[in-house]
N, C-alpha and C positions, 0 to 999 in steps of 0.2 A: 504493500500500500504506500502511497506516496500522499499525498494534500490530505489532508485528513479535516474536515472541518468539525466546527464545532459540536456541531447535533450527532456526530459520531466519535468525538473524543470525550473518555471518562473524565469529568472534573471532579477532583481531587483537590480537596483544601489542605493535606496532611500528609504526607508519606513520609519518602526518603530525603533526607538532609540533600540539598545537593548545592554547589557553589557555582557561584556566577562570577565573572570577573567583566566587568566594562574597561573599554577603555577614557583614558580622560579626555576630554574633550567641551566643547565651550556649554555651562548650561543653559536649557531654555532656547536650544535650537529644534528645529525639527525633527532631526537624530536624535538629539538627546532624548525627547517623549518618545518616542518613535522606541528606543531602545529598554526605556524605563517597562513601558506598555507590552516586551515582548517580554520581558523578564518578567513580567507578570502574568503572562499568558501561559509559562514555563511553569511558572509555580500552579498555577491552577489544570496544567494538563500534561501531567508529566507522563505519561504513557504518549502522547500525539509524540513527543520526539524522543521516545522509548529510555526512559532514564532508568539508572541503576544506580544502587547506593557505590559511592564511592567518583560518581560521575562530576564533572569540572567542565563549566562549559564558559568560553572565552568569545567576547563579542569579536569578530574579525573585520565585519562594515554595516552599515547600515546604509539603506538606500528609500530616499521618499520621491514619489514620482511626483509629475506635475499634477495628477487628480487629488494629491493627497493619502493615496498607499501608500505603504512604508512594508517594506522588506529587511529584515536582519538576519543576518547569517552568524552562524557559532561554530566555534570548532570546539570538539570536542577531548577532554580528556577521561580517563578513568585509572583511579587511585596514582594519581600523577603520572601518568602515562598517556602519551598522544594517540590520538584513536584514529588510523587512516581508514577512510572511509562514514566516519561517525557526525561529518559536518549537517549541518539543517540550517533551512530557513526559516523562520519567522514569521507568516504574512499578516496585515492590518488594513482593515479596509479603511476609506478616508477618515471615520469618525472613531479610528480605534478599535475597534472592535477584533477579536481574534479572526481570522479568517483561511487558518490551517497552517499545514508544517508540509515543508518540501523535506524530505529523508529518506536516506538511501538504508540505514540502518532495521533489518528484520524485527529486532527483537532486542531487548537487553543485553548490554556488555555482561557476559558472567564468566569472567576465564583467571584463573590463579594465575598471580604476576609473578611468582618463584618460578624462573625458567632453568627445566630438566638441563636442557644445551649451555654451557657458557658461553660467553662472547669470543672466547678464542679458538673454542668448537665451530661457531655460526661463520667463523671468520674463515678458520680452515676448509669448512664444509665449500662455502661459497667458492673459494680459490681453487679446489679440487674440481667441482661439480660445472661449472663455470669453465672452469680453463683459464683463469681471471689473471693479468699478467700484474695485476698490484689489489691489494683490496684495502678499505680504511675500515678505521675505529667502530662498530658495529653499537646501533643504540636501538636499545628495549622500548617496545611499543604495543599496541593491538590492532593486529592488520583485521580489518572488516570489509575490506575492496569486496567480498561475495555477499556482504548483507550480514553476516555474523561475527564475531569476535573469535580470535585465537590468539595468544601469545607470539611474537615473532621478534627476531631482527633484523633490522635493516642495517644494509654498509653501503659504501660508494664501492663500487669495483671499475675497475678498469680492463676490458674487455677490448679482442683484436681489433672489435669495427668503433670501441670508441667506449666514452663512459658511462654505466650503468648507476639504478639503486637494485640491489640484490635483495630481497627479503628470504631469508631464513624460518624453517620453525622453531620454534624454542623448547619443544617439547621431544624431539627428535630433529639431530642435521640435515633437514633436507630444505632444497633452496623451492622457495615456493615459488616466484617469478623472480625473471630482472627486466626491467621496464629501459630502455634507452633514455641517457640526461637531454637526449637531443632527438627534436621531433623531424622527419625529414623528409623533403619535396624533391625525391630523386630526376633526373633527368639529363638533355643534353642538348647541348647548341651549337650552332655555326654563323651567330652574329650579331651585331649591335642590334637592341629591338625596338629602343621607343624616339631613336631619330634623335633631332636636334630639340635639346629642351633647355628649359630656365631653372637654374641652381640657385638656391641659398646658401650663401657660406659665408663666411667671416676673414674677417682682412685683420692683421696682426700690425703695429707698431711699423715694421720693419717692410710695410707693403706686400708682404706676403699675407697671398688667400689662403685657406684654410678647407677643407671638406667636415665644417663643424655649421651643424644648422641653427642660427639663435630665434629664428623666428619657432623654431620646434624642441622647445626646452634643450638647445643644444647638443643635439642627435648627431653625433658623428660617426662619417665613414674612414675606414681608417685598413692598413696592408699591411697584413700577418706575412707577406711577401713568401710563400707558401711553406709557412713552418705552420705545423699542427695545433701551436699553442704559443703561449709566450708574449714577447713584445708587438703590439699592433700600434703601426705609426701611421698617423692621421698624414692623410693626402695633403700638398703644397703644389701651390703653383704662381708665378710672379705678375700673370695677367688675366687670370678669373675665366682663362679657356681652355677646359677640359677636357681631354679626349680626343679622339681622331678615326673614332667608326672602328677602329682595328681590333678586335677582341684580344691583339699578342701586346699591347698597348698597356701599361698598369692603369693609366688613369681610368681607360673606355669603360670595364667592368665595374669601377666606385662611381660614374654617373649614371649608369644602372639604377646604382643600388641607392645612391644617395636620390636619384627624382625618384625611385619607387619606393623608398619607405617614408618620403615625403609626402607624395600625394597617398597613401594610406593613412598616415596621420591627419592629413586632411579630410578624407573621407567620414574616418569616425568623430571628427571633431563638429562637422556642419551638418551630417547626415544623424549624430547619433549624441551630440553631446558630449563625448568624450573627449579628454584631456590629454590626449599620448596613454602610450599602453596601459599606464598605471594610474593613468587617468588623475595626474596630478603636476600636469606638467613638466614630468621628466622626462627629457631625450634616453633614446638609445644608444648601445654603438651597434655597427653593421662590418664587419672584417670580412673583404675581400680577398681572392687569392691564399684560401686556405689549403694549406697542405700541398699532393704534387697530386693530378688527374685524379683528383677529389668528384668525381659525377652526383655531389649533392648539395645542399642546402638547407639550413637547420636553425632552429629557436634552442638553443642553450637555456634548458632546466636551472639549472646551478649555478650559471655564470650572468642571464638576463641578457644574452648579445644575440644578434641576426651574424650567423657564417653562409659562408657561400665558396665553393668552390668552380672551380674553371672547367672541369671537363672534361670530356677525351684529349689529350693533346698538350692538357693545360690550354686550347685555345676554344674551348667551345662554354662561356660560362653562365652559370645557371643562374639569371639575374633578369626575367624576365617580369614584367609588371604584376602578373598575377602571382609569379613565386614568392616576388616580397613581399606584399598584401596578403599573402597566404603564410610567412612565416611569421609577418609580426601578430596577426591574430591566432597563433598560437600562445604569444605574449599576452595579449589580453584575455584568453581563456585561462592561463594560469595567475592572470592577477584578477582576478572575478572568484574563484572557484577554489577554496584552500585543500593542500598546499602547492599544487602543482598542476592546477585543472582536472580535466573529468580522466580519469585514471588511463593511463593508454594501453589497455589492455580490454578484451572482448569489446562489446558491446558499447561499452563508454567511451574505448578509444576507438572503434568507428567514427562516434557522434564527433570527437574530439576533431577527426579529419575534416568531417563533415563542416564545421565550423570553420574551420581554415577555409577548405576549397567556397563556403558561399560567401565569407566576406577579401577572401582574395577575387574572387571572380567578381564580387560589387565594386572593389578599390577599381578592377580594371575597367567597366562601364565609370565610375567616375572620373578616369583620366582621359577620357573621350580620346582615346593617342591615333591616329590615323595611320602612324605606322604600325600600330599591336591594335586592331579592332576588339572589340570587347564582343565576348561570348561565353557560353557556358561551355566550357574546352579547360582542360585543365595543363595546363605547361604545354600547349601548341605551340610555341615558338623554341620552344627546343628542340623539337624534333628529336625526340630519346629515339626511336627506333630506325629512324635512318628517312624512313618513307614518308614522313611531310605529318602522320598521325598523332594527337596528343596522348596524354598522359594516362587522362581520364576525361570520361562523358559524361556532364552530369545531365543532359536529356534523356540518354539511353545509357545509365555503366556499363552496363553488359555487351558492349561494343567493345571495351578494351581485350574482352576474351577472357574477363577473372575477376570483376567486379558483380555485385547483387543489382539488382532490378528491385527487388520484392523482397517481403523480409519473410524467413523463417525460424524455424525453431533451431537454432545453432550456425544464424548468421555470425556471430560473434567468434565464432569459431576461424571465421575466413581473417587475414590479416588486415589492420587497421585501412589501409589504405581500400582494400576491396568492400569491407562493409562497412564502411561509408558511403556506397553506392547506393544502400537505402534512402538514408539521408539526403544524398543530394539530390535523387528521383524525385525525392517528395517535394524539396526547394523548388526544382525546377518545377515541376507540374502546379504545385500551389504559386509560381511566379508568371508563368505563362501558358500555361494549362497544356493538357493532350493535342495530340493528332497533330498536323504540320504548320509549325511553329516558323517567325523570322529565324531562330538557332535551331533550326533541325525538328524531326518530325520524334516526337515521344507517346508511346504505346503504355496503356496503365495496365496493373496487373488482374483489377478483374472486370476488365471489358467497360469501363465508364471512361463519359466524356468528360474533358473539366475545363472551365473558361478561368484561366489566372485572374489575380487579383494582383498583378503586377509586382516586379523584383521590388521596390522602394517600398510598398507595404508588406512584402513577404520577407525583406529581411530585418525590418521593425519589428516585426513579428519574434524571430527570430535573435537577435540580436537581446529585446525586454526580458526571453525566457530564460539568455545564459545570464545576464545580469541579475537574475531575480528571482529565478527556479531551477537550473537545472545544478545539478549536484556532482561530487564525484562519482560515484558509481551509476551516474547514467543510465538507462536502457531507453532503446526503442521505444517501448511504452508507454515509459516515464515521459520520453521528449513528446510525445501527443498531449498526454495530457498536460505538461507545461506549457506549450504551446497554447493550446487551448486556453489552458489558463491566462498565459499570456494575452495572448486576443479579446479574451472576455472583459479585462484590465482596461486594452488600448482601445477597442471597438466594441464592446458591446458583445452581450453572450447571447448566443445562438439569432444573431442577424446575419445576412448576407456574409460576412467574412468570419464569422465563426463556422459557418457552417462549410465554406469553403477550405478552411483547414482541417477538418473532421476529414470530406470530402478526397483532399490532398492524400490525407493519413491510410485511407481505406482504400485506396488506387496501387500505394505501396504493400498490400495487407496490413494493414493497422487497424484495428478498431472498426465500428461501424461509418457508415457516410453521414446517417443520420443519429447523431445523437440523442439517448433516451433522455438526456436532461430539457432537447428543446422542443420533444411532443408535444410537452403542457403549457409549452411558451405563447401566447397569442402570434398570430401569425399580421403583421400590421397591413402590408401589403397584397393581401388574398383578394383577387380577382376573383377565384369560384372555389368552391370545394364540393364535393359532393361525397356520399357514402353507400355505394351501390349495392344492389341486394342478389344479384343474380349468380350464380355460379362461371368458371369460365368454361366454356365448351371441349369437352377431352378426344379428340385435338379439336381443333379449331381455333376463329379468331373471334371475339368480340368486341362490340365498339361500346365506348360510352360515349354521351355529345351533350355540348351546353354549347350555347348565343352567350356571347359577350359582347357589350353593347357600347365599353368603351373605346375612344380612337386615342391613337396616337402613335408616334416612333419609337419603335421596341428595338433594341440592340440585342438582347438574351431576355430569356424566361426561364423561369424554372419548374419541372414538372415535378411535384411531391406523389410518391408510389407507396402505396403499403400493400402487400397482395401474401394473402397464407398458400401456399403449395409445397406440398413435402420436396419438390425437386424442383429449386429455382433455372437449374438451366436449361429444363423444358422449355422455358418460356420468351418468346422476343416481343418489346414494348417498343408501340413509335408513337407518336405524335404528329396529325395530320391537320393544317392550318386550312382554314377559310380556303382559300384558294387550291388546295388541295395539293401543295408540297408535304412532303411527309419527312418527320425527322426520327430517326432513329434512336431510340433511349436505349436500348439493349440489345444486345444478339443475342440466341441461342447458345448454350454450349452444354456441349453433352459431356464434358469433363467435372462440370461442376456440380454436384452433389448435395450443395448446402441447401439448407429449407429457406422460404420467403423471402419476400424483397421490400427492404424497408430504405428509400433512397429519394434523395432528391437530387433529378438529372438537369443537369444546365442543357440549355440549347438558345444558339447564336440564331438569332435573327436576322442580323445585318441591317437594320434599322426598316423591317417593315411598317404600316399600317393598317392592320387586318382586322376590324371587328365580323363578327358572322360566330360562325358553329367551329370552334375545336375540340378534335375529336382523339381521343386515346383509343390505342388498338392494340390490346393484348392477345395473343394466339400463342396457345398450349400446341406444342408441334413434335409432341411426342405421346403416344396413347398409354393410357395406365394409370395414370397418376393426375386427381382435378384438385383445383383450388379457387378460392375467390378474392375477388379486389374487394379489401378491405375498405379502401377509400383511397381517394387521388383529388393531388392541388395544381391550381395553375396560380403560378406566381410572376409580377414583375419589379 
């Protein structure tokens, strides 16, 4: 369970002792009640964010949106012990009121902190198990990354492709994952990508410019001049012109990198409010020319820097628009999200990709760049494979040959990079809907059509839910219903864009299209409804019809279905207008097994004006098996 509201959380005036720590801050601010109000919400409902005696929970931010919501996040300890996995939100509606807990946590921490292993068992273990070519000082904690508590410990290791956290068990030496310190956007190029641009940088004393951005809390790009680690010396030049097109060039790959983690900082700052990754006006740095035919690019866990490597050749570097809009919002998933964002492992580290690839794919539509056009293509201009192909699809993933379409039960199984291909199915289709799109034609997974609701309110969407619901340990599920929640927050629950994210979700298999919370919603916009009484004819087709009497230009409508039949894919649903075009709401499919159809189908108009008789036409086109229309809406 995840949100938990009120009317389903036990309140509880009494229990377990538990400690709160705030941090200090001015009082009689928004946060400050905001924060007061959630520690209060804590004491009265200590089951919604599953306490245990000995639990220690540490404010890490508070967040009040412009309606007046307020969001607080905790992280959690138990019997002085960091709980990974144990963080939760807070939620408060404008007037304060409790209004649930975002938690990734099952159930109560209950695990004996005397660990069987000692730390230079978990250390040895890890070095062995691992291959580890160095490992450090190993600290005792409670790993919960699966929803429940165990003893463990964790080290830094150093491993052949780079640095790890190793976690240990503690109760016996076995290494339970190592998660990479560095998230990475593999690929490859053969050239300068976003042309001739406008730099920020800074002039010294001495007439020397600098590749130090002060308009961006001082984000500098700077050349590890391809050593793996160590001294990184910030770019210089005596007349503020950068570059020369040549990827074998040192400067060409730092205007890369310095105009694309600037117009990403731009992005989040005018699109999203945000302040630079840490959303406080700190710059970055960005290191260039890491290491020698380095073919990657990475957000540094440990260190907080943008690397980037050169390539095949050292001449091909991986510095295109959307890879550094894509690794610095790795940055800001770990500064949102304690301690390192949504865990990069299963399910959560899908979402975690997924977050990168949809606001590096927005930085690139925000930089309007004529040389690197903006699409949902992920590292197209590197050309990793040789043949002109990108990385990843987020129209159709399952174009790369190894990315998910659809989600199922042991997606999270495939690596971070391929299922994320849920996630970004679902961005794209809740951004620009099904069927052949300006970016490429996208097919959903159970046969529905979907009219977007556009990238700028699908990644507001998105963007509200990592800020303010979604958690470390992530799932698919969880990100519907945050979303959702999210939406209901920014737009309004169960209107038009709530239901097109439900809609989104259930295309990827997620959930239903039609949410059971907005059956009992008044419906404000209802042109007709009716409640038919007749059976459907086994096979055959049946019509229902109604006059509607009002005019005007329709761009979409939407058809509201609820039909009982033990086998929904008996059945194909259209929609036939006044003039006797017919629009198709479903196909047949004899694959699919599941009973009834409870959906509300978009369909593009294209700015008619039709009043007269429209007519639904349901046809059972399999014999055996009857059912009835429960009822149907026509909506605009």
């Amino acid at each position: 369970m995840r949100r938990i509201p009120l009317a389903l959380a036990a309140v509880l005036l009494c229990g377990s002792a538990v400690a709160l720590s705030v941090p200090a801050q001015a009082a009689g601010t928004p946060e400050d009640t905001a924060i007061a109000r959630a520690l209060d919400a804590i004491k009265r409902n200590p089951e919604a964010v599953r306490t245990a005696d000995g639990d220690r929970y540490e404010v890490w931010k508070a967040n009040v949106t412009e309606t007046g919501a307020a969001h607080v996040r905790f992280t959690r300890l138990f019997k002085g012990l960091p709980v990974t996995g144990g963080d939760f939100v807070v939620h408060l509606t404008p007037d304060g009121s409790f209004d649930g807990v975002s938690v990734s946590l099952e159930k109560p921490v209950a695990v004996d902190t005397t660990p069987k292993v000692t730390a230079e068992e978990a250390a040895a273990a890890a070095k062995e198990q691992l291959k580890a070519r160095e490992v450090g000082e190993p600290q005792l904690l409670v790993d919960a990354a699966g929803g429940t508590g165990r003893l463990a410990w964790q080290l830094p290791v150093t491993l052949a492709d780079g640095l790890a956290a190793a976690t240990v068990d503690a109760t016996e030496p076995r290494v339970l994952r190592a998660l990479p310190d560095e998230h990475t956007a593999t690929g490859t190029g053969h050239s300068v990508y976003s042309g001739t641009v406008s730099l920020s940088t800074s002039q010294s004393a001495l007439l020397t410019y600098r590749t130090i951005d002060p308009l961006r809390g001082n984000s500098r790009t700077c050349d590890l001049n391809h050593a793996w680690s160590g001294t990184c010396s910030t770019f210089t030049d005596f007349n503020n012109v950068w570059g020369d097109g040549n990827p074998l060039t040192p400067q060409t790959a730092a205007v890369d990198v310095h105009y694309g983690a600037a117009n990403a900082w731009d992005y989040f700052k005018y699109r999203h409010g945000r302040n630079g990754i840490f959303d406080n006006g700190t710059g970055v740095e960005s290191r260039v020319h890491r290491g020698t035919e380095w073919v990657n690019a990475s957000w540094s866990l440990s260190q907080k820097v943008m690397q980037y490597g050169d390539g095949v050749d050292d001449a091909n570097p991986l510095v295109a628009l959307d890879v550094v809009g894509h690794e610095m919002s790795h940055g800001v998933n770990q500064a949102e999200i304690p301690p390192d964002g949504m865990i990069y492992s299963g399910e959560s580290g899908g979402l975690n990709e997924t977050t990168s690839d949809i606001f590096g794919t927005m930085a690139e539509f925000y930089a309007a760049n004529g040389n690197d056009p903006a699409d949902y293509l992920i590292g197209e201009e590197l050309d990793l494979f040789g043949n002109g192909t990108p990385l990843r699809y987020m129209n159709q993933p399952s174009l790369d040959g190894a990315s998910a379409d659809c989600y199922y039960n042991g997606v999270g199984n495939l690596g971070v990079h391929y299922s994320s291909g849920v996630g970004n199915h679902f961005f794209f289709l809740l951004a620009e809907g099904s069927g052949n799109t300006p970016y490429g034609s996208s097919t959903t997974c159970n046969n529905s059509s979907l009219v977007g609701i556009g990238r700028t309110k699908a990644a507001k969407i998105w963007y509200h839910a990592l800020r303010h619901y979604f958690t470390a340990g992530e799932t698919f599920k969880n990100a519907r219903s945050d979303t959702l929640a999210a939406t209901a927050e920014l737009y309004g629950k169960c209107g038009t864009t709530y239901r097109s994210v439900a809609r989104a979700w259930a295309a990827v298999g997620i959930g239903s299209a039609l949410p059971i919370e907005c059956l009992i919603i008044p419906v404000w916009d209802l042109v007709w409804e009716e409640w038919p009484r007749n059976p459907i004819p086994d096979p055959g087709p049946y019509k229902w019809l109604h006059k509607i009497q009002e005019k005007g230009t329709l761009e979409t409508v939407e058809v509201g279905v609820q039909i009982t039949h033990p086998r929904r894919g008996d059945l194909r649903i259209s929609l036939v207008s006044p003039a006797g075009k017919e629009y198709l709401l479903k196909a047949e499919n004899r694959e699919d097994r599941e009973a009834d159809v409870t959906e509300v189908f978009p369909v593009r108009l294209g700015g008619v004006a039709e009043p007269g008789e429209w007519t639904l036409i349901v046809e059972d086109v399999v014999k055996g098996e009857s059912g009835h229309v429960r009822g149907w809406s026509l909506l605009y």
